[in-house]
C-alpha positions in Angstrom: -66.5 9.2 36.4 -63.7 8.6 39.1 -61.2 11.1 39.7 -63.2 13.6 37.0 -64.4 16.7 38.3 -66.9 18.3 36.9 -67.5 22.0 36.7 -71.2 23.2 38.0 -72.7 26.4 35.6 -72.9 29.3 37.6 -76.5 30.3 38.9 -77.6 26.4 39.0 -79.9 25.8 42.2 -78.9 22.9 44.1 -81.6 20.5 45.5 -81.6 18.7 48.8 -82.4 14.7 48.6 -84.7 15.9 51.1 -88.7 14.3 49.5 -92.0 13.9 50.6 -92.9 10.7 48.7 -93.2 8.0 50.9 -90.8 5.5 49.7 -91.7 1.8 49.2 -89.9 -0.2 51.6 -90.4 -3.5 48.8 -87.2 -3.6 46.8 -87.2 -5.4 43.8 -85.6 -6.1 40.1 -88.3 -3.6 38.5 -87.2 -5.3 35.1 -87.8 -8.8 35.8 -87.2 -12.1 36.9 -85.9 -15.1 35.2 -88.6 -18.2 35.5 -86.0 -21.1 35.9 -83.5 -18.6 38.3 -83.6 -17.3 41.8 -86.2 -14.6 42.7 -85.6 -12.5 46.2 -87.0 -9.3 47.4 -85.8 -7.1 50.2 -88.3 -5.7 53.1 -87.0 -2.6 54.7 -88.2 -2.5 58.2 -90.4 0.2 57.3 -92.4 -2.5 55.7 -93.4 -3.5 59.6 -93.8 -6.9 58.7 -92.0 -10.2 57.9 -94.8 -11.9 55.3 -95.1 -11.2 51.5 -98.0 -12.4 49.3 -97.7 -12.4 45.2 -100.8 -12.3 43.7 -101.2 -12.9 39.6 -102.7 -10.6 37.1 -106.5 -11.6 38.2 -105.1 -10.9 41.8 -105.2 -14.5 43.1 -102.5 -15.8 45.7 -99.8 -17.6 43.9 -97.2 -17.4 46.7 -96.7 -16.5 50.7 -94.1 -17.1 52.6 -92.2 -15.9 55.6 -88.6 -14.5 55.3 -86.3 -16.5 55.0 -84.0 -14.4 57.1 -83.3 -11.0 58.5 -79.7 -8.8 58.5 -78.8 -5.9 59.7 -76.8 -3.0 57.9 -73.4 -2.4 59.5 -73.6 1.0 59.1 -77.1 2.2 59.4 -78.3 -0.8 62.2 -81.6 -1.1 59.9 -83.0 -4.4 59.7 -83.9 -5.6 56.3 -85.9 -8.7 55.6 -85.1 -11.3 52.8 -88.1 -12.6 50.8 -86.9 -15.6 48.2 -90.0 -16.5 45.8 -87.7 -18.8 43.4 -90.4 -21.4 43.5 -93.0 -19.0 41.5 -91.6 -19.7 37.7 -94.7 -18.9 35.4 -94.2 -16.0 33.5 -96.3 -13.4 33.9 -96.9 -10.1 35.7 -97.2 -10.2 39.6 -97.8 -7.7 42.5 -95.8 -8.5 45.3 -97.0 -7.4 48.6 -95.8 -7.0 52.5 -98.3 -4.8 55.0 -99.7 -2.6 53.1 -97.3 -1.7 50.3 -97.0 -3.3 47.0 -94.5 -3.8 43.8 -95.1 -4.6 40.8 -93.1 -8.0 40.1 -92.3 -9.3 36.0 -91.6 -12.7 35.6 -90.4 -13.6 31.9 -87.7 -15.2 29.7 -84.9 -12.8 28.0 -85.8 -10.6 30.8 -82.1 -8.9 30.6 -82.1 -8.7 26.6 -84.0 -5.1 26.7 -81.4 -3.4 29.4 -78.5 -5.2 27.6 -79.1 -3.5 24.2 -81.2 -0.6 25.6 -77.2 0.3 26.9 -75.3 -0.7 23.7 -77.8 1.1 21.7 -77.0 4.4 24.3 -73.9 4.4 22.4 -75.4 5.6 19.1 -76.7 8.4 21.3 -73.3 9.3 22.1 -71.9 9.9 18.7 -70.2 13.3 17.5 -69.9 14.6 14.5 -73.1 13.3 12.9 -77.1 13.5 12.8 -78.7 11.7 15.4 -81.7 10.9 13.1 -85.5 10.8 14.3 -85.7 7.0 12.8 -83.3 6.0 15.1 -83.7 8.2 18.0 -87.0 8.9 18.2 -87.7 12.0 20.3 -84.1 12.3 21.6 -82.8 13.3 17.5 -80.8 16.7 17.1 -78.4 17.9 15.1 -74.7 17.5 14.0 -72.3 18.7 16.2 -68.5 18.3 16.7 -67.5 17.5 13.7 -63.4 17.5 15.0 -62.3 18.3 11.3 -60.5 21.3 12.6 -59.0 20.3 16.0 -55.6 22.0 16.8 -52.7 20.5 18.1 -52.4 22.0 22.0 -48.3 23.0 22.9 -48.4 20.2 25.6 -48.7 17.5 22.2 -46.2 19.8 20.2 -43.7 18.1 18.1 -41.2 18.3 14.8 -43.9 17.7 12.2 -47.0 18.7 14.1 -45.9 21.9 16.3 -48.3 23.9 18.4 -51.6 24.8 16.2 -51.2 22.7 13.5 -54.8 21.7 12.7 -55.8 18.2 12.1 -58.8 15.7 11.7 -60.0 13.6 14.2 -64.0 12.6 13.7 -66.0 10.4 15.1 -66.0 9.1 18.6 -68.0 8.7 21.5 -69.0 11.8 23.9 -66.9 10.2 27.0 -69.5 11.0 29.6 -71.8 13.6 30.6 -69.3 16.0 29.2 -68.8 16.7 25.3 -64.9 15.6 25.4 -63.3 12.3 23.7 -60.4 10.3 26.0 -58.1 7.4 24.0 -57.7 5.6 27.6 -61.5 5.1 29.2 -62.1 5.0 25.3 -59.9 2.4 25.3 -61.1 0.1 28.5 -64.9 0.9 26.7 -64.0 -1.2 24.2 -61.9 -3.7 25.5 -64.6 -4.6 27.8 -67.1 -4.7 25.5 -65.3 -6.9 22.9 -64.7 -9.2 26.0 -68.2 -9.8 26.1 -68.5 -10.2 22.4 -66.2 -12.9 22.4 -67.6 -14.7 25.2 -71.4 -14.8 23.3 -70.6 -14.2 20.1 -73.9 -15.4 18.2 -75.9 -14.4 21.2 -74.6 -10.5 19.9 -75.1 -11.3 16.5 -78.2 -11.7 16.6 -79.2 -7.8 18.1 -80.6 -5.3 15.6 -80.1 -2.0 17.1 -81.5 0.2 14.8 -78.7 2.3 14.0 -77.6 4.1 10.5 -75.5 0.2 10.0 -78.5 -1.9 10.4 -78.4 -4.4 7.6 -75.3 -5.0 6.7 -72.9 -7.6 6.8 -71.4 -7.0 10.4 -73.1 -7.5 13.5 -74.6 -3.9 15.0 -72.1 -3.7 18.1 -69.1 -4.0 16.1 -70.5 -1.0 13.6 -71.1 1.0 17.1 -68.1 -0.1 18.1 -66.2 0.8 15.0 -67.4 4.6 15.1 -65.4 4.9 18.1 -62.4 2.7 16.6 -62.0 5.1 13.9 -61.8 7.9 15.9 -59.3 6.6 18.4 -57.5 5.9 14.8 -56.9 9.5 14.1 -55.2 10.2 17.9 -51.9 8.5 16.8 -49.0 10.9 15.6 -48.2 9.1 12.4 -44.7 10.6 12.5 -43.7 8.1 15.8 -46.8 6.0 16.9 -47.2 8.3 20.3 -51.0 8.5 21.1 -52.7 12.1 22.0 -54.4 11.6 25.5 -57.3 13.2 24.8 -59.4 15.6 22.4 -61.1 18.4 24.8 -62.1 22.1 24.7 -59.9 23.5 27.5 -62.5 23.7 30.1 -66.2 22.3 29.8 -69.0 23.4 28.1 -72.0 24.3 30.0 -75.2 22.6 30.8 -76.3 22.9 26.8 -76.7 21.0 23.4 -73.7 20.2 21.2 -74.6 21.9 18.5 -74.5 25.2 20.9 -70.7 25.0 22.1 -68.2 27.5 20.6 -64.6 26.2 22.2 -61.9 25.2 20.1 -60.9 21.6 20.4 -57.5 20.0 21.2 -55.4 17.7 20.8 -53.9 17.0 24.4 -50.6 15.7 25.6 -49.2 12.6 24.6 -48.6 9.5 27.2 -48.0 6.1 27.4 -51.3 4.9 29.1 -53.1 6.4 25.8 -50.6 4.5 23.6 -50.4 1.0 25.0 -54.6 1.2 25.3 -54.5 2.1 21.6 -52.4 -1.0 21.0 -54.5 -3.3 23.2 -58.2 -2.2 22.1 -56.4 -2.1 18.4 -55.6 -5.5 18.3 -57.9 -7.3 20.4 -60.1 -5.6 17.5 -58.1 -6.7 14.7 -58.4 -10.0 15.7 -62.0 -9.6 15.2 -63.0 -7.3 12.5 -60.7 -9.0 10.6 -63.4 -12.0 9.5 -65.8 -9.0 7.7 -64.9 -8.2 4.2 -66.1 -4.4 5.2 -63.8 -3.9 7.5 -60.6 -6.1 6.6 -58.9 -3.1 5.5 -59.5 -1.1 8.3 -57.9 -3.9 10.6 -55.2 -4.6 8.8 -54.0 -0.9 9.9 -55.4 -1.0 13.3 -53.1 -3.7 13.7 -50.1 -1.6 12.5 -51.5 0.9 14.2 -51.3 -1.1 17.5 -48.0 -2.4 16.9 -46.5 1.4 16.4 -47.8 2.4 19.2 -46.2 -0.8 21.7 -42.9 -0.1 20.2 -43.3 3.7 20.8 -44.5 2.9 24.4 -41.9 0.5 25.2 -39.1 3.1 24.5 -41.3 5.6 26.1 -42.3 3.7 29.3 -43.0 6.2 31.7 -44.5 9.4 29.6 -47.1 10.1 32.1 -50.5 12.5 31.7 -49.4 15.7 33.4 -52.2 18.3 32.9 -51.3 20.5 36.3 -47.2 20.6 35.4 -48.3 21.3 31.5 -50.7 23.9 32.8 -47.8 26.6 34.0 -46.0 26.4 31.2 -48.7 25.9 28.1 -51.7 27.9 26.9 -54.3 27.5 26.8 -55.1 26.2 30.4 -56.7 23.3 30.2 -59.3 21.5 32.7 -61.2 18.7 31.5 -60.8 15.5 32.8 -57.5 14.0 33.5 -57.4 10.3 33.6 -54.2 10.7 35.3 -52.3 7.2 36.2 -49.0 6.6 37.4 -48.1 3.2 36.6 -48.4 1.3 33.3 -47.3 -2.2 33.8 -51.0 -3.3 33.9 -51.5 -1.3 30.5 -48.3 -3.3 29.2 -49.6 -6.4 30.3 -53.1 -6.3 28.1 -51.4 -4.4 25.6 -48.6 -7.3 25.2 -51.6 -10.3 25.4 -53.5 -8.8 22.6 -50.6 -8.5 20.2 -49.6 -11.8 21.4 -52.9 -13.3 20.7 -53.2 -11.2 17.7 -49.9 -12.1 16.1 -48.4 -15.1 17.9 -45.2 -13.5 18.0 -43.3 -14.7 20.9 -41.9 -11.6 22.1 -45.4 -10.7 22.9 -46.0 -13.1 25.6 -42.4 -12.8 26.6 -43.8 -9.0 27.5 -46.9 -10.9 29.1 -45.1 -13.1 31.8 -43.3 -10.5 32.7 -45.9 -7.8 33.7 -48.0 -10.8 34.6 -50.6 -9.8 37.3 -50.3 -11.1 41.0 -53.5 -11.2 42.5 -56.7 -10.7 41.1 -58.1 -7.1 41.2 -61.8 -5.9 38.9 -60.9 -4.0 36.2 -61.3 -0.4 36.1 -60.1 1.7 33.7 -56.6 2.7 35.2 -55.9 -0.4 36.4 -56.7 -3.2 33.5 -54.2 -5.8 33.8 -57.6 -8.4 33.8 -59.0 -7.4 30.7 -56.1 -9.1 29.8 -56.3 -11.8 32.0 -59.7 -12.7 31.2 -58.6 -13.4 27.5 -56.4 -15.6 28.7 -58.8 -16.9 30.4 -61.6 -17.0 27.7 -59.0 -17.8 24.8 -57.5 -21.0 26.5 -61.1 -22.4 26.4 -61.5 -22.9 22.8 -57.1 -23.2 22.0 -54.5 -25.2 22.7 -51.9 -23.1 22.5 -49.5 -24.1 25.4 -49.1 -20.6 26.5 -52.8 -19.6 26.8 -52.8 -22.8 28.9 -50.0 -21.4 30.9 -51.5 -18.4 31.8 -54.7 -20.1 32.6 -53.1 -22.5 35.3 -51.1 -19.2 36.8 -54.7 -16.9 36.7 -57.7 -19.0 37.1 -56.6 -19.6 40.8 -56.3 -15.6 41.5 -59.9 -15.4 40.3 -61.4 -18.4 41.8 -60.4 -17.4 45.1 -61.2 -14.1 44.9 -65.0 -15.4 43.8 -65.1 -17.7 46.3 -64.4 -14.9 49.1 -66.8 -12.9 47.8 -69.8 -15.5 48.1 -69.0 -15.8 51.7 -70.5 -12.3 52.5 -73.9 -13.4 50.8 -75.2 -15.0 53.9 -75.6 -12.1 55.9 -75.7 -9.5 53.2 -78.9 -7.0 53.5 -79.3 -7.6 50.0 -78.5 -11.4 48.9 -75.5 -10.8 47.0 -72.1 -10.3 47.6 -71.9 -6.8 47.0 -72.8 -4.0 49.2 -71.2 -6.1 52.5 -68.0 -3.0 53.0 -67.9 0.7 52.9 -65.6 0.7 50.6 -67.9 -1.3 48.0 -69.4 2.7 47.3 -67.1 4.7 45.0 -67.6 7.5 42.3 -69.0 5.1 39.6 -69.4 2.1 42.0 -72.4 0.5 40.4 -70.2 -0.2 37.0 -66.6 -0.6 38.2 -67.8 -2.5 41.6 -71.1 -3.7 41.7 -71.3 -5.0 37.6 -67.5 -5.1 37.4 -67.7 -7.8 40.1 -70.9 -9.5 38.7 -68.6 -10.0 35.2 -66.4 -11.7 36.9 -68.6 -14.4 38.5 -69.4 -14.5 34.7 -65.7 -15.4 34.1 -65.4 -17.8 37.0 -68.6 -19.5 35.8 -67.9 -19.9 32.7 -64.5 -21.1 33.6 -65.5 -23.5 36.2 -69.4 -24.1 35.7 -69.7 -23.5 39.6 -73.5 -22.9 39.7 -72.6 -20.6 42.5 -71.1 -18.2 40.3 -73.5 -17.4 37.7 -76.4 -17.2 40.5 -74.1 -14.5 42.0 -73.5 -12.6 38.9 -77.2 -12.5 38.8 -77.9 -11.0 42.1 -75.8 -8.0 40.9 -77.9 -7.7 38.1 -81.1 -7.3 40.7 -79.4 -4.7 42.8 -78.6 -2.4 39.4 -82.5 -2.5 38.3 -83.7 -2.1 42.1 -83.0 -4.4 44.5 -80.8 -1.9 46.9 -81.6 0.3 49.3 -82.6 3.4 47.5 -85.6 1.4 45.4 -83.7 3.0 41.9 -83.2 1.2 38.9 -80.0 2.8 37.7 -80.6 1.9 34.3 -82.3 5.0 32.6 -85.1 4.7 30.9 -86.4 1.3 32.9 -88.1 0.7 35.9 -90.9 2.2 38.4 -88.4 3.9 40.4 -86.5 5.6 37.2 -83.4 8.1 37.5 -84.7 11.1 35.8 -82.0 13.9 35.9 -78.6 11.9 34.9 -75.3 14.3 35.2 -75.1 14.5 31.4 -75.2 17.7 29.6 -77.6 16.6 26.7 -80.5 15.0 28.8 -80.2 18.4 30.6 -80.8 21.1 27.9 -82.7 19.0 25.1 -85.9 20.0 26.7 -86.9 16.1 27.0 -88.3 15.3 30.5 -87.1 11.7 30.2 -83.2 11.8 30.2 -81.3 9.9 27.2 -82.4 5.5 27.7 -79.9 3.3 28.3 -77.6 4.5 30.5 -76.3 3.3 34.0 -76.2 6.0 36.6 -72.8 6.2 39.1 -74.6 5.2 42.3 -74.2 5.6 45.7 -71.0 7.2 47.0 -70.5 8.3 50.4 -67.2 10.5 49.1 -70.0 13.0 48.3 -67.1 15.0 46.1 -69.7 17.1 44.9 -70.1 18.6 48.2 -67.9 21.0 47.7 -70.2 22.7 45.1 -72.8 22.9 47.3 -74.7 19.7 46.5 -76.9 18.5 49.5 -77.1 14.7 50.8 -79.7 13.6 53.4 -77.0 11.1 54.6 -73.3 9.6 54.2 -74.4 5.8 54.9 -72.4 4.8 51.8 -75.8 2.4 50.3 -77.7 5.2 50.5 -75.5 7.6 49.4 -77.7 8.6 45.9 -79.2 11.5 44.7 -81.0 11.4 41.2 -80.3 15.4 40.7 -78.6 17.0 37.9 -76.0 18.6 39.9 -75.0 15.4 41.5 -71.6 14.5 39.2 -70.1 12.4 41.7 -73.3 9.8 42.2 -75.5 10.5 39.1 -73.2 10.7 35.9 -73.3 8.4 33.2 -70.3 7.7 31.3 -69.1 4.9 28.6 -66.9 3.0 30.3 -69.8 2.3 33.0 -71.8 1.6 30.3 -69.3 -1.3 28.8 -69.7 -3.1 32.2 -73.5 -2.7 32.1 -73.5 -4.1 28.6 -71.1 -7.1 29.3 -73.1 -8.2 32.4 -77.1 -7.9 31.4 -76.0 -9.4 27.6 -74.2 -12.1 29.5 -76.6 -13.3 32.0 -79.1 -13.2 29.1 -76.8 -15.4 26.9 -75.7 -17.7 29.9 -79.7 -18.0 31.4 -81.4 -18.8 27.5 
């Protein structure tokens, strides 16, 4: 994940991108195709030719056609080819072929629904501190690990009634990535993001069985996953003064092997405001919530106290920031795990203020709202997250009438709308029908969650907000280019596709002997920062689409991680709700 850097085990042999399989120069949405909604294809010039034919199960001609244009990457000068076969709605399974290459093509309904809780179910997957059983696994079941019942409190999160080594409780959780550690503030956004798209399709989720330990009860399976992690964030507040621990880690990471086979102690890390005010956002955004199932009132009742402790400890404590390099010459052990280091917290204030406002109604809440209000509209990522609050505004005012919610939709629904509308502008000479992928700058460490789906959500949001046809079509188009419409033929999505990433940066898929990695989980994607470099990972090029390599040592393009995995959620599960 951004600004994480992960540490290679010594002796690992780095492979070049370098291949001898002929690549197909047909890119597609290996998952499939909606029948009522746009269907493209991209020719790479490699393809030597501008005609396509889809040909039916029985292999009879169903569609031909020309392309419908041609553009030309800015940064590479290759000329791509568009192919639009919208008019072919019959479901069914196609070939689609240019010259002598073909691709399998899937044209059905619900065509997002498997992806969509494929990566909610990757969550179970994640757990500590319990089995992962065989009847709900399958082949990827192994043993508990990380229990957390003896964590120890580290001198940088030393106080009065906790000093250094005092040794607490703090189960459950989510791994946070491809490491074995457990952060408060991507733990945080992970949620948030997720409940955003849980309250935007709420009987659409519902209706999911996920086949986890909670199956059957009374409470919809993503809130049960969800509450796992809940009640481990729980358990990182200091009780004595509502300050929230910054994260749980060992002081460096483990190597490339299982959980059950790491000997580190665990800490209890620093304390800071960003950790605090997420703890009071995801805590009563959730409150709000699990408040409506008998199983959990209880539970929410205190997360809402919980929350509340933690915005009054944050708003005397404004600026405690995550310092692990200034804590590290003075405390011991050394510690270097990921940081999540941010220096500013008025977008943390501003969700943390709209979810207690929305949770309680109290009016010094939304006074706390206006005034870390956003400016401009910027995707949400998980050190900047001032629109997770925005878009419950957004979503709220729809079904209230609260003045203020409408307030705060006449001030933000212009930031959005012109940002979306900016963004469909590029479309028309993007290599890849969308308005993604159109700058350099689109390809970052974890661009394919916090760019690529974080953008598609918000079409989502403008479309639901507006109706603008427009919108949701474009939301869609960043769904294609996740399961293989881009240039380097993947489907990020592990576990799906014919063009599958096979050797994720996470530590488990690595040593549990398992060709396949862990299922559901969305890859980083192309980034031309190449920060893995440095450890002697090898790139057959920097054009920043291409910029991919599905190798284990590749952290900075091939990790997984939850908060990726929240965007992947909200977008597939949204499409597939809005497109029904």
């Amino acid at each position: 994940m951004r600004t994480k850097l992960l540490i290679l085990s010594a002796g690992l042999l780095l492979l070049s991108a370098c291949s001898s399989v002929k690549e197909n120069p047909i890119k597609v949405n290996q998952v499939g195709y909606y029948p009522s909604c746009e269907k493209t294809a991209v020719l790479e010039q490699e393809a030597n030719t501008s005609k396509a034919v889809l040909l039916d199960a029985e292999g009879n001609t169903v569609w031909e056609g020309e392309a419908v244009r041609e553009a030309v990457s800015l940064w590479s000068g290759k000329v791509r080819k568009i192919i639009d076969f919208t008019e072919v709605s019959e479901p069914g399974e196609y070939t689609l072929k240019a010259g002598k290459f073909e691709q399998p093509v899937v044209i059905r309904e619900a065509a997002f629904a498997p992806v969509a809780q494929a990566g909610m179910k990757a969550y179970y997957l994640q757990r500590t501190g319990c089995p992962i059983e065989e009847q709900y696994a399958g082949i990827y079941a192994r043993p508990a690990a990380h229990p957390d019942t003896c964590v120890m409190i580290h001198p940088s999160a030393a106080s009065l009634s906790r000093p250094a080594g005092t040794i607490i409780s703090s189960p459950f959780g989510w791994y946070d990535a491809g490491d074995f550690n457990k952060y408060v503030v991507n733990s945080g956004f992970t949620i948030g993001m997720l409940l955003l798209g849980y309250e935007a399709d709420k009987a659409y989720y519902d209706e999911w069985n996920l086949n986890i330990p909670e199956s059957g009860d009374n409470t919809p399976d993503i809130l049960d996953e969800i509450m796992y992690n809940l009640r481990w964030m729980a358990t990182m507040q200091d009780p004595e003064d509502g300050s929230v621990y910054h994260k749980l880690t060992t002081p460096h990471f483990e190597g490339f092997i299982m959980p059950v086979d790491c000997q580190q102690q665990r800490y209890v890390v620093q304390k800071s405001t960003t950790a605090a005010l997420d703890l009071a956002a995801t805590f009563a955004q959730a409150y709000r919530i699990y408040k409506a199932y008998p199983e959990y009132q209880d539970f929410a009742e205190q997360m809402l106290r919980q929350a509340e402790k933690a915005y009054a400890w944050s708003v005397a404590n404004p600026k405690v920031l995550y310092d692990q390099p200034g804590y590290n010459q003075t405390c011991e052990p050394e510690v270097s795990t990921g940081m999540y280091p941010d220096t500013e917290t008025s977008d943390e204030f501003f969700w943390a203020a709209t979810e207690l406002y929305l949770a309680t109604g109290q009016q010094a809440y939304l006074e706390q709202a206006k005034q870390f209000m956003p400016a401009a509209f910027r995707l949400p990522v998980w050190g900047d997250i001032e629109w997770l609050g925005a878009y419950e505004w957004l979503q709220m005012s729809l079904v209230s009438n609260d003045l203020a919610a409408q307030q705060m939709k006449e001030a933000l629904a212009p930031m959005l709308v012109g940002y979306l509308d900016a963004c469909l502008q590029t479309t028309a000479a993007s290599c890849f029908q969308m308005p993604y992928g159109n700058t350099p700058s689109d390809f970052c460490w974890g661009g394919n969650a916090e760019i690529c789906a974080g953008r598609g959500i918000a079409m989502l949001y403008g479309w639901r907000l507006t109706g603008k046809p427009e919108y949701r079509a474009a939301a869609l188009q960043h769904a294609d280019y996740i399961l293989g419409r881009n240039a380097t033929g993947y489907c990020f999505v592990t576990g799906f596709g014919t063009k599958q990433v096979m050797h994720p940066h996470q530590r488990i898929s690595f040593a549990d002997g398992i060709e396949a990695p862990l299922p559901g989980f969305l890859a980083g994607g192309p980034n031309p920062g190449q920060q893995d470099k440095e450890a002697g990972v090898v790139y057959h090029t920097d054009y920043p689409g291409e910029s991919y390599l599905d190798e284990q040592p590749s952290y900075a393009t091939n990790e997984i991680a939850i908060n990726w995995n929240a965007y992947l959620v909200h977008l597939m599960a949204g499409l597939d709700a809005a497109i029904r």
